[in-house]
Every structure is written in structure tokens, then in C-alpha cells.
N, C-alpha and C positions, 0 to 999 in steps of 0.2 A: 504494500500500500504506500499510497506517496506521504511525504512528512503532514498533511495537514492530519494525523489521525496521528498524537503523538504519545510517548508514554503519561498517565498521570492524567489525561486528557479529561475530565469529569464531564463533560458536553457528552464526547463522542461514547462514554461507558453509560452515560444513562442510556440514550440513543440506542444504543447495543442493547440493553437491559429491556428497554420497552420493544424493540423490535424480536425480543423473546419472547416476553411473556404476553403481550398483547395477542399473538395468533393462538398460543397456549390456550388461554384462557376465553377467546371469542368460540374458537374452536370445541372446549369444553362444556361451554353453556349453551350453543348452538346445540352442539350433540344430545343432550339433556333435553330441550324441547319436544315435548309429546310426538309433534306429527314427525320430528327426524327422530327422534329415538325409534317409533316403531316403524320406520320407512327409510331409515338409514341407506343408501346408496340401492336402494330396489331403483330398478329401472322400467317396472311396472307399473311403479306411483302416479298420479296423475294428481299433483294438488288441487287444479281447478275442479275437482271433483270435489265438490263442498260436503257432502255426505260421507266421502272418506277421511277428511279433515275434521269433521264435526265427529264423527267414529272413534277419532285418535283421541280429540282434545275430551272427551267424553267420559268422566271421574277422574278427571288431570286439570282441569281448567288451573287450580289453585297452583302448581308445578310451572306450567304455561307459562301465570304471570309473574312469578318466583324468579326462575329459570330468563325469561326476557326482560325483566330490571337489569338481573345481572346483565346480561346480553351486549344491554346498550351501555352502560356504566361501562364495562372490562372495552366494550370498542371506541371506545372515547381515547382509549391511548395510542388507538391507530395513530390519527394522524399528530399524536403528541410525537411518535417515532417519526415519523416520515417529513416532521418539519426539523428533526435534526439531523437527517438528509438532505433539506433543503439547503441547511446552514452551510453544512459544509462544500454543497456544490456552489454556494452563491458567486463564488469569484472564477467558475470554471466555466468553461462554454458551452456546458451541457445545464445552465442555472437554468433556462427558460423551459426546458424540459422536467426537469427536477422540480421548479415550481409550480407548475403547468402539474402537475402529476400531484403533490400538495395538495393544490384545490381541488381536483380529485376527489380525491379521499375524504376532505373533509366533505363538501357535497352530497358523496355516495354517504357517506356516515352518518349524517344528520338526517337524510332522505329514510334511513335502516332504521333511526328511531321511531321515526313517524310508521313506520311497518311493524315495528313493535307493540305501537302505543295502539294501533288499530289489530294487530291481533291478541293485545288482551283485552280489548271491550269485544271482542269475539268470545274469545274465552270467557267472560261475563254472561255474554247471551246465551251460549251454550251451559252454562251453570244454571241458569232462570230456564230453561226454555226444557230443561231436563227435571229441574222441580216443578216445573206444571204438568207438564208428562205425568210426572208420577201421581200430584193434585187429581188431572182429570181421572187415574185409574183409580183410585181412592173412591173419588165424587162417585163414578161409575159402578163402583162394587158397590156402598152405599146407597144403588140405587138413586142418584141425583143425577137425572141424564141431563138438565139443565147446567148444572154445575161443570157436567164434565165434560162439556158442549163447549164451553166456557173454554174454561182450562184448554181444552183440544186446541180451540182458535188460535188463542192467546201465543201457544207452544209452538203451531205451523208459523205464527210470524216471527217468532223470534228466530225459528228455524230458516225461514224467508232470508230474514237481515244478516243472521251468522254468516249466509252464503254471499251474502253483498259485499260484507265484510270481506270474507276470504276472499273474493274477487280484487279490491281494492289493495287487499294485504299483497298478494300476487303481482299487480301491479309497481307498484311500488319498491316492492324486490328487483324485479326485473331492469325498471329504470335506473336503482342504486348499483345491483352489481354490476351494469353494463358502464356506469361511471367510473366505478371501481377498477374494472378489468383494463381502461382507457387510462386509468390514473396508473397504474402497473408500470404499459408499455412505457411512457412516458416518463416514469420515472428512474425505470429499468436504463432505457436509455441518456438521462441524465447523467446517472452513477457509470455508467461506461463511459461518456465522457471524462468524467472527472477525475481517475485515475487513484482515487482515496480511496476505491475499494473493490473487492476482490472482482477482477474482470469477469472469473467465468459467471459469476454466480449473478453480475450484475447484467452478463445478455439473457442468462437464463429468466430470469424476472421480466428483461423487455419481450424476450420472445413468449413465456407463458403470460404475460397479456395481452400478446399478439392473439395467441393461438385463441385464449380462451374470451377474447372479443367476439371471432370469430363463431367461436359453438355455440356461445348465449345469443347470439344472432339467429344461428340455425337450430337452436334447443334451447327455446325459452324457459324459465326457470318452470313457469306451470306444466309444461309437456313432461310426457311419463319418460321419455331418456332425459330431459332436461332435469330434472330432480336431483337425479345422482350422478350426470355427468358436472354440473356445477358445483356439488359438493365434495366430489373429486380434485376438483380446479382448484375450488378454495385451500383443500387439504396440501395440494402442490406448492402454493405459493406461500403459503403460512410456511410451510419446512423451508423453501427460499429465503424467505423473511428472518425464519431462525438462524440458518446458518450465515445467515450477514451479520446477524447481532451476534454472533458468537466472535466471527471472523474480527469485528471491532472490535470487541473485549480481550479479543488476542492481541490486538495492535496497541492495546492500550497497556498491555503489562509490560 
């Protein structure tokens, strides 16, 4: 690595530090989420399938939104790492790239809260919309066919809205990771310019957001290969991601 990554360096070892633990830890609270815990890398998934979504989150709701606090919280240090990438390219010729890649990230990450925040009011309506379910069989054993009329309606629209939701949760995903995959190439390309850090690892990053612009293009997050081809991608670039915060923490001893 070139001298701008020097021993003692406290900038470039936090940098290093969060560019570890940040994919670590988005990585493990992603995986933990009801609908990727029991559809992890199936390539049969089809999340716009709101009924299999509602299936998953379904005696989970309370995990859901557990699970996706954390989520956005640990991805909040994305781009605390990648703007101390930015720093050290800022005087290199690949800075407009590097930064260009920055906002990125942050974009795609604020975009992933908002996909968060709309699927735990999902996860609420499927909590309410599964206690009326059970209300109207109650009303209905009971004998309260009015009651459980009731109840019945009530539980198809919350049912209705969870799938709107999911629609929207989908959406939303798909515009953040496709920012994300852009913020990659970009930044990948940056850090090859700038010579501060490991060449191979830093085309590898531009070329897997090269590639994987391209697949969320052609396998959208909600498509049944796009599920787990994405979650594969992500899994790629996060090991990327760690072994540059490593390689910096090497530079820095």
C-alpha cells in the first residue's frame, strides 16, 4: 500500500474496523429476518408473493421488528467506512469516483431504512390481522356469525394492506440495492486509482459491482432467482469489504 495508510494511523484503523464489522453484523441481522431466515438463498422464493411473506412473518412479527432496528442501526456504519475511503482517496485521481461511490451508499442506506420502517408496520398488520383471524374463529365457535363477519373483514384488509406493504417494501429494496451495487463499482474503482490499497481486492469490489448491477437488473430483488442471487452478491462483497478492513489494519501495524 502507498504511504498514505501509515503505521499508528487511527483514521485508516477505525476505517479498517468498520469496514469489518459493519458487513459482519448487517449481514447477521439480515440473516435473522423471518422471511431470509426461512428462504435463505432458495431460489424458488418469490417475495412478491405476499402470502408467502405474510406465511414467514407469521408468529415472528415481534423478531421482524427486533431483528430490523438492528438492521438499520449496524448499517448506519456502512457509509461511516466508506467515507474513510473517501478521505483517503480525496487527493488521488480516482477522488470523484471514491466520492461518487460515498453518496452511494449513503442514499442506498437511508433508502434501506425506509424499507425497514415499512416492513415492520407490515409486521404490525400481520400481528393485528392474525388476532382477528383468531377473534372471528372464537366469534364463530361462539356462534356470533355477526361478530365473526366482522372480524373476517377486518383481517382480509389488513391482509389486503400487508401485501401493499410488501409491494412497496420490494420496491424500495430494489431501488437501494441497485444504488448500492453503483456505489461499489464506483468506489471499487476509486481505491484502484488511489494506490493506498490492496489493488487486487480493490478491482474485485469495482468488478462485483459491475457484475452485480448487472443481475439486479436482470433479477430483480422480488423475482424467485433474484432473492438468492442478491443475497449471494451481498454475501460476496461484504467478504470484499472485510478483507480491505483487514488488509488496512495490517498497514497500520
Amino acid at each position: 500500500m502507498a504511504d498514505k495508510i501509515k503505521k499508528g494511523d487511527w483514521s485508516a484503523q477505525t476505517t479498517g474496523i468498520l469496514l469489518i464489522v459493519a458487513p459482519i453484523l448487517v449481514i447477521l441481522f439480515n440473516s435473522l429476518g423471518p422471511v431470509n431466515s426461512a428462504n435463505a438463498f432458495d431460489f424458488g422464493f418469490s417475495p412478491d408473493d405476499a402470502m408467502a411473506s405474510i406465511g414467514a412473518l407469521s408468529g415472528n412479527e415481534s423478531n421482524a421488528q427486533v431483528y430490523g432496528i438492528l438492521l438499520v442501526i449496524s448499517s448506519l456504519l456502512i457509509p461511516l467506512g466508506v467515507s474513510g475511503i473517501a478521505r483517503i482517496c480525496q487527493d488521488d485521481p480516482g477522488r470523484k469516483w471514491a466520492a461518487f461511490g460515498f453518496t452511494c451508499t449513503v442514499i442506498s442506506v437511508a433508502i434501506w431504512a425506509v424499507t425497514n420502517g415499512v416492513s415492520a408496520a407490515m409486521a404490525s398488520a400481520v400481528s393485528d390481522m392474525n388476532a382477528l383471524k383468531a377473534a372471528a374463529a372464537a366469534a364463530a365457535q361462539a356462534g356470533n356469525a355477526a361478530g365473526a363477519q366482522v372480524a373476517g373483514a377486518q383481517a382480509a384488509a389488513l391482509g389486503a394492506a400487508a401485501g401493499i406493504m410488501n409491494g412497496i417494501a420490494l420496491g424500495s429494496h430494489q431501488m437501494a440495492t441497485m444504488i448500492f451495487m453503483i456505489g461499489n463499482l464506483s468506489l471499487g474503482i476509486g481505491m484502484s486509482f488511489s494506490g493506498a490499497f490492496n489493488s487486487i481486492l480493490s478491482r474485485l469490489i469495482a468488478l462485483a459491482g459491475l457484475v452485480s448491477t448487472i443481475l439486479v437488473l436482470v433479477f430483480p430483488v422480488s423475482s424467485d432467482p433474484g432473492f438468492a442471487i442478491v443475497g449471494i452478491l451481498f454475501l460476496v462483497i461484504g467478504i470484499l469489504w472485510i478483507l480491505t478492513g483487514l488488509t488496512m489494519l495490517r498497514s497500520t501495524r
